[in-house]
C-alpha positions as CSV (number, residue, x, y, z in Angstrom):
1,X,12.8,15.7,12.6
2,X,12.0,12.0,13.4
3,X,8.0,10.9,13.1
4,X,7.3,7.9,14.8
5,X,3.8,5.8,14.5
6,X,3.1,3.3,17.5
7,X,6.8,3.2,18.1
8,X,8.1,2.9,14.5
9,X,9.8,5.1,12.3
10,X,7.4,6.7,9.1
11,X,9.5,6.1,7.2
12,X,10.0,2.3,8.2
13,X,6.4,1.5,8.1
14,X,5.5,-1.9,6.3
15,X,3.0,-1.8,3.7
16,X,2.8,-5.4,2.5
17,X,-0.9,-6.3,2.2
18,X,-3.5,-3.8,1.0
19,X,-7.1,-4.1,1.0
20,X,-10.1,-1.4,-0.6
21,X,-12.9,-2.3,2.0
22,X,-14.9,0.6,0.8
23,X,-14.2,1.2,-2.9
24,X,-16.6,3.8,-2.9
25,X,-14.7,6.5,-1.6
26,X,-12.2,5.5,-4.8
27,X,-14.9,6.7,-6.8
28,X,-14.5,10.4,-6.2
29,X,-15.9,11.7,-9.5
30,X,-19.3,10.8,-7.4
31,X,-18.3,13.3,-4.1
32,X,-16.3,15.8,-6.6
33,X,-17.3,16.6,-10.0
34,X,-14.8,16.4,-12.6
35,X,-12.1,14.3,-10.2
36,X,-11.1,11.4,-11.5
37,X,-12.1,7.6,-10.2
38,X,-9.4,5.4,-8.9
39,X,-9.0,1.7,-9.9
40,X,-8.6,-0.2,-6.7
41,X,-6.1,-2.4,-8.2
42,X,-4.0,0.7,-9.0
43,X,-4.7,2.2,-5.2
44,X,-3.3,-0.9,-3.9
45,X,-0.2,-1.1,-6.4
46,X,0.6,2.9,-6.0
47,X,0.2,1.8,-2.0
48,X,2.9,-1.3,-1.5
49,X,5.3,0.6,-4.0
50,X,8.6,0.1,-2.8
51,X,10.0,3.0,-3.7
52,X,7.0,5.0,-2.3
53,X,7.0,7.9,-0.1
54,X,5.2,7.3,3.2
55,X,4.1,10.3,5.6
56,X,1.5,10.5,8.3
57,X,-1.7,12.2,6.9
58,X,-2.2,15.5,8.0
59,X,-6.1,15.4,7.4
60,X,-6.5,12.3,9.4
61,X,-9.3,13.1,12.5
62,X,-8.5,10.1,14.4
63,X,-4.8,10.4,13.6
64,X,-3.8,7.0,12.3
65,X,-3.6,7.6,8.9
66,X,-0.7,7.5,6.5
67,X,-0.4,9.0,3.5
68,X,1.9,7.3,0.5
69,X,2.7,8.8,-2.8
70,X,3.8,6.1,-5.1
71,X,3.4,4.9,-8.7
72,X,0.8,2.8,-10.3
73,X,1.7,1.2,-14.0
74,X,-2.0,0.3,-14.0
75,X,-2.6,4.1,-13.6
76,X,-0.1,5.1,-15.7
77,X,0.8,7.9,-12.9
78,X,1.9,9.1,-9.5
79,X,-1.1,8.3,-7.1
80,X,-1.2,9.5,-3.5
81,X,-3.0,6.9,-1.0
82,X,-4.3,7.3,2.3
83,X,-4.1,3.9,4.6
84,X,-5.0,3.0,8.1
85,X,-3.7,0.1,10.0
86,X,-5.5,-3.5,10.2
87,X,-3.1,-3.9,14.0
88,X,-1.5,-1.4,16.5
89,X,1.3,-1.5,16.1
90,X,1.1,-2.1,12.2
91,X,1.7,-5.2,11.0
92,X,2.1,-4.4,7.5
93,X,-1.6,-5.2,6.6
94,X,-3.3,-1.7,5.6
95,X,-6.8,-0.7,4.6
96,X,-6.9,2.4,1.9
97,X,-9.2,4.3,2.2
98,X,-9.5,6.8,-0.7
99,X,-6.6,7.7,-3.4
100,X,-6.4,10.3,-6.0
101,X,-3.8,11.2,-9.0
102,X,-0.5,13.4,-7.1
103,X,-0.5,16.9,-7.3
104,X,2.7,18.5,-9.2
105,X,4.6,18.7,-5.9
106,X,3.8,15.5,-4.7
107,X,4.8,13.9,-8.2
108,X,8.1,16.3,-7.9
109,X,8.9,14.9,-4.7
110,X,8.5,10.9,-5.9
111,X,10.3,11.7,-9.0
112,X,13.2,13.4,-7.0
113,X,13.8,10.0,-5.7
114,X,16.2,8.1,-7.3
115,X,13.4,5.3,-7.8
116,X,11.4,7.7,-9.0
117,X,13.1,9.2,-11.5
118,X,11.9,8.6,-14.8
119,X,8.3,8.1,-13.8
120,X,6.3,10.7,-16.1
């Protein structure tokens, strides 16, 4: 099954440039006691992961959103990202807009990759 976003492929979305213009909502230990806080520096590195798995995001109300589960060294762990485009069609440039650590699965499928084997 072929997803498509203004035209393009999911899976051949460009995520070059990242920006937090919020960082609030990467404090979730604020909304959601006991969750954990998310560096935006690691958001944005998890985000333009090469290796990263991009997806539309299911929860998204307006329907733009994407969804990427990739890996953050700053983090130390599997992080799963939720963007929205700067353009239509996206240009690459991609404003995150919250980010939390991966679930088992979600860290199961990254680490099924061949990339992403080895990442703990």
């Amino acid at each position: 099954m072929d997803d498509w976003y203004d035209g393009i492929p999911v899976v051949d979305l460009r995520i070059s440039v990242t920006d937090v213009p919020d960082p609030v909502h990467l404090r979730r230990s604020a909304r959601y006691p006991g969750e954990v806080d998310i560096d935006p520096a690691a958001a944005m590195e998890a985000a333009t992961d090469p290796h990263g798995l991009i997806a539309r995001d299911p929860r998204s109300r307006t329907g733009e959103a994407i969804r990427v589960i990739g890996y953050s060294a700053t983090a130390g762990q599997v992080l799963l990202v939720v963007l929205l485009p700067d353009d239509h069609p996206p240009t690459g440039h991609w404003h995150i807009v919250t980010a939390w650590p991966a679930g088992r699965r979600q860290t199961a499928a990254y680490q099924a990759t061949d990339e992403g084997r080895g990442v703990e």
